[in-house]
Structure formats: structure tokens, C-alpha cells
C-alpha positions, 0 to 999 in steps of 0.5 A, spaced: 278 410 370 272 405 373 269 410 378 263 406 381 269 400 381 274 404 385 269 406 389 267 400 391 274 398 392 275 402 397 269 402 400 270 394 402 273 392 408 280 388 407 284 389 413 290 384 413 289 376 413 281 378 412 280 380 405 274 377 403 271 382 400 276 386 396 277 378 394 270 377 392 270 385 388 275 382 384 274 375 382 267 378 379 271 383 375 276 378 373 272 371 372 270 372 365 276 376 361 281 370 364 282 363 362 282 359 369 280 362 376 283 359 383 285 361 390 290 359 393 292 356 400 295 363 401 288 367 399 291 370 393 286 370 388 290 367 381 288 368 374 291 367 368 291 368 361 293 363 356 300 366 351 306 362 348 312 359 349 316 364 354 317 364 360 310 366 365 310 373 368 306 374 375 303 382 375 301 383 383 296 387 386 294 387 393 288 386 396 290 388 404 289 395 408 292 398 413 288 396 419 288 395 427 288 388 430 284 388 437 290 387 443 285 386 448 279 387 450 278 392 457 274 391 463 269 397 461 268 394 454 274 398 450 279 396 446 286 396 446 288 396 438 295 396 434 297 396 427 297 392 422 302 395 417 306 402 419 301 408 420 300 412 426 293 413 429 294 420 425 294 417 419 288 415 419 285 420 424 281 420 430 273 418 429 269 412 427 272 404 426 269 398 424 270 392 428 270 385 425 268 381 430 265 374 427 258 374 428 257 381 428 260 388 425 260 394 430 262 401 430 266 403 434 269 411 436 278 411 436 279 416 440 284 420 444 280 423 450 279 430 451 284 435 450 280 439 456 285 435 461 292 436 465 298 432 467 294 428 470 291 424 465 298 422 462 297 418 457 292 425 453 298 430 457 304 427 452 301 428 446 299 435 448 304 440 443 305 445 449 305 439 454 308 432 452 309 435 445 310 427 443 307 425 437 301 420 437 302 413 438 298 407 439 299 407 446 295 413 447 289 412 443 283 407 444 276 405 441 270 406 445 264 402 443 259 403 447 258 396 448 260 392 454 265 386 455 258 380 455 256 384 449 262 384 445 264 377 446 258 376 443 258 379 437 265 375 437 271 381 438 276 378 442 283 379 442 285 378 434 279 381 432 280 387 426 279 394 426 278 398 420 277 406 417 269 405 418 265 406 411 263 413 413 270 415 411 271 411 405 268 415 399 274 418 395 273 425 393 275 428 386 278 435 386 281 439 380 286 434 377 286 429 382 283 423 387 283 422 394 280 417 399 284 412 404 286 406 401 288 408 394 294 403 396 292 398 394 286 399 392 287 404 385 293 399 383 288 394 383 283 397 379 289 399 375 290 390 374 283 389 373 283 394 366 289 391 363 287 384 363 281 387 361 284 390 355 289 384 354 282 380 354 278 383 350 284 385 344 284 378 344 292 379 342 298 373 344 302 374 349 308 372 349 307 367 355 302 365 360 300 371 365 299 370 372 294 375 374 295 375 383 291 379 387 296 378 394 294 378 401 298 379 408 302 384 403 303 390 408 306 385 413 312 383 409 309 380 403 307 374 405 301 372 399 305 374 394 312 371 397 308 364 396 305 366 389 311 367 387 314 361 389 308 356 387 307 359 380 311 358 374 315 364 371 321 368 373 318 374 374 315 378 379 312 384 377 308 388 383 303 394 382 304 399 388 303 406 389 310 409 390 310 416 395 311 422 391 316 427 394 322 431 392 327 426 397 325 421 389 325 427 385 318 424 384 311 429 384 304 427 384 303 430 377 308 427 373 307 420 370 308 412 373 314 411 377 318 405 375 322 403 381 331 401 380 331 399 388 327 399 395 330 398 401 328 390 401 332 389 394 334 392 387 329 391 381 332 388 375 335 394 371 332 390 364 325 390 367 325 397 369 328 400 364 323 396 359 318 399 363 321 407 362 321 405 354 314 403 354 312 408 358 315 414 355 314 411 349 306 413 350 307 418 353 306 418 360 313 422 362 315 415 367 319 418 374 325 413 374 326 412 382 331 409 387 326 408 394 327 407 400 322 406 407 318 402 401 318 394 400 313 391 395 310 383 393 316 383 388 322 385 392 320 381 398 320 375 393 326 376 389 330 378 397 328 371 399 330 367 393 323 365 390 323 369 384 329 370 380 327 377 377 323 383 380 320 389 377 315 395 380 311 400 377 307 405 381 302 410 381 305 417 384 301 418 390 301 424 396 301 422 403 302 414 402 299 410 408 295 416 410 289 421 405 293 419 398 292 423 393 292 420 386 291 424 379 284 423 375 289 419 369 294 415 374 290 408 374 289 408 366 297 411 365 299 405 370 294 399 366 296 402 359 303 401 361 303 394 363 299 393 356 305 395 353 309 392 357 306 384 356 306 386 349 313 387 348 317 382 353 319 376 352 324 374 357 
């Protein structure tokens, strides 16, 4: 595992429909192991690598985090949020925000309110476990910025602006065998994409057919850059690299090797690529978790649910707590990255 480059991963803002910067991480890392480099209309960063006469295969990353997108602005110079993706405030927890207005970038606080009040301040009341005993939702929090509404429009936060997690919180600490930092997804399956080209490049092997590297955008709001990816690129398979929720409702664990998906709640993978990708694994010693998930969608299962590839796989790294403070083990990303090696090496359609 790349620790500075999975740092600096997480550390970029890339709320949804805004991923400039991640995007910007890795057309660096990309640019020199690929044969051609583009964005595309969607903002999907595209390389490829060159093989033979076999049907192209698309591998996706995405490029997106779970953010927070200004409703409105309020008269005292508060902001108004909602998500951008399924979380709650709790997920994230309550403290310091980016928000990414278009000339400047200012901190912000996601707050509650304080706990020292009654019934009569309502919106704080509800969420009181001896009280309302509701659970958090965006309707009770707000972020406070210190700024007045003249002070915010010039900054450029408006209606649409994107709030993210601040900086302070995106350091990823290490702990026994395991990683954990907000926004492993899907800033860990990236890193984990960016390893296996570069192996695959610096091998300098033959793949079978030309291989279609897209790190996506707009994925946590239905798939949207992957979904065009997929219907614009050449090939029949879509393959998504994802983190894939560790809990024994799966009989999955964060311990225990790759999890090779069978179906989401958005469609069935097909069961040739999934089981290809268990032999790989198993083959090299990476104990994979077959799974049958539910509450869960990727880039490839929205593709193929909607027509635009006729074949769909998914390989994830077992993480504890998705869409909050997810863990991974120390070896998860190199045990994804060297089971899609195997795997490109040995498909042939």
C-alpha cells in the first residue's frame, strides 16, 4: 500500500459533481503507465491500455464522496445543508466543514445546538434520547460560519455550493492490522486501480483486449459517470472496485479477504465473472468472501440495470462502518489490486 498516495487521496475534496481535485491525483499517477488519457463529457478520467483482439473490459473507481450541498443560505449567515449521498449528520459527526464556494473556500462548524436546552427549542429536544429520542437528521443540524450572508456571496456560497468533511478530519490512522479514515470509499479502491495498472504497465504483459481504466464521477447519486462510461466506451463488461460492507447479515468480516459480489439490490453480476474473480482470488491466497448484498449499488450494477453493458462484476474490499469512519485492513488495497491482475490476465471474454 502507497501510504502518502492514499493519504493524499482522502485528504482531496471531491464532493459529487466536483471532483477536480481527486481527478487531478490521478491523472498524475495514471498519465505515464497508460497508452491514452482523456476526460470525458461526463468527467470520468479514462485511460487505456492497449491489448488484443478480445473484447474490452471497463474497471471503475469513483472519484465521489459523501458530501452536503447548501439548500439555503439563512438570514444570520447559516447554512441550510442536505446530503449528497445516504448518510446522516452522525456519520460524519458534528464539527468542522469545508464549504466550497466559487472564489473562496471557508470553514464552517455542523452543529447541533446545545444540549443544555428544553422542549423549547424543538428542533435540539427531538434528538434528546431521554427526550424526542429521534435520531439526527438533517433537518436538525445546520453549519454555522461565522460569516454574514454579503460576506458569503462573496466568497461565492450560494444554493448548490458543496459542503465536505474539513481537511482536519481527513488524516487516516493505522491501528493493529487495520486503516481507518473517512472516505475509504472510494478513495482506497482507487488507490487499489492505480496499483494494478501500474503493475500491469510496468510488467509490460499482453492483456487479452484493450483495457478501459475510469475513475467515475456523480457515482453516490445512481452512477451517473460510470453509466455513460459504460455506454460510450467499447466492450461488454463493466467491472466496479468498491468497498462492500463487512457484517454477518453477508457472512462477511473486515478480516477476511476481497468480497466478490453475486447481486446488489440494483441487479445480478454475472455469475462467470464472479466466479472467475473467486478463483483468482483463492488462487492467491486471499480467502474471497462471496456475497449476496443488499442496500448496496455500484457503477457496474447501474450499467448493466439500465442496459448500457451487457455484463457487470464487483470486487470490494471488506470495510467496517461504510459511509461513516471505515476501517479496512493494512493489506486490503494490495489484495484487491493483485486480484484484478490476476483477473485481466486470465479473461478472455
Amino acid at each position: 500500500m502507497n501510504r502518502e498516495l492514499l493519504q493524499e487521496l482522502l485528504t482531496a475534496y471531491g464532493p459529487v459533481g466536483q471532483e477536480d481535485a481527486v481527478r487531478e491525483v490521478c491523472r498524475r499517477e495514471l498519465g505515464s503507465l497508460v497508452d491514452d488519457m482523456w476526460v470525458d463529457p461526463a468527467g470520468n478520467l479514462v485511460g487505456v491500455l492497449r491489448g488484443g483482439d478480445s473484447p474490452a473490459i471497463r474497471v471503475m473507481a469513483h472519484l465521489d464522496e459523501l458530501s452536503m450541498i447548501v439548500k439555503r443560505v439563512e438570514p444570520d449567515g447559516s447554512l441550510h445543508v442536505t446530503q449528497l449521498g445516504t448518510m446522516y449528520p452522525g456519520n460524519f459527526g458534528l464539527g468542522p466543514v469545508a464549504i466550497l464556494g466559487d472564489r473562496e473556500t471557508l470553514c464552517g462548524v455542523l452543529t447541533l445546538g446545545s444540549e443544555h436546552t428544553t422542549k423549547e427549542s424543538r428542533r435540539i429536544w427531538e434528538t434528546k434520547p431521554d427526550q424526542g429520542d429521534r435520531a439526527m437528521d438533517w433537518l436538525h443540524v445546520y453549519v454555522f460560519t461565522g460569516h454574514t450572508p454579503d460576506e458569503l456571496t462573496a466568497a461565492g456560497v450560494h444554493p448548490g455550493t458543496r459542503v465536505c468533511v474539513h481537511h482536519s478530519k481527513r488524516n487516516f490512522v493505522e491501528f493493529g492490522d487495520y486503516i481507518g479514515g473517512y472516505f475509504m470509499d472510494d478513495r482506497a479502491p482507487a488507490a487499489a486501480l492505480l496499483h494494478a495498472v501500474r503493475r500491469l504497465a510496468e510488467a509490460d504483459r499482453s492483456l487479452a483486449g484493450d483495457l478501459y481504466v475510469v475513475f467515475t464521477g456523480n457515482e453516490e447519486i445512481g452512477g451517473i459517470g460510470g453509466s455513460y462510461a459504460s455506454r460510450t466506451l467499447p466492450g461488454d463488461l463493466t467491472i466496479a472496485l468498491e468497498v462492500g460492507p463487512a457484517e454477518a447479515e453477508y457472512g462477511t468480516t473486515c478480516s477476511g479477504g476481497p468480497i466478490v459480489a453475486y447481486s446488489d439490490a440494483e441487479s445480478v453480476y454475472d455469475k462467470a465473472v464472479a466466479d472467475a474473480l473467486m478463483t483468482v482470488a483463492a488462487e492467491r491466497g486471499w480467502m474471497p468472501q462471496a456475497a449476496v448484498l443488499g442496500a448496496f449499488e455500484s457503477d457496474s450494477s447501474h450499467a448493466k440495470a439500465g442496459g448500457l453493458s451487457a455484463r457487470a462484476g464487483l470486487l470490494c474490499i471488506p470495510t467496517l462502518s461504510t459511509h461513516g469512519y471505515e476501517v479496512i485492513t493494512r493489506d486490503a488495497i494490495d489484495a484487491m489490486a493483485d486480484v484484478l491482475v490476476g483477473f485481466l490476465e486470465c479473461w478472455a471474454g
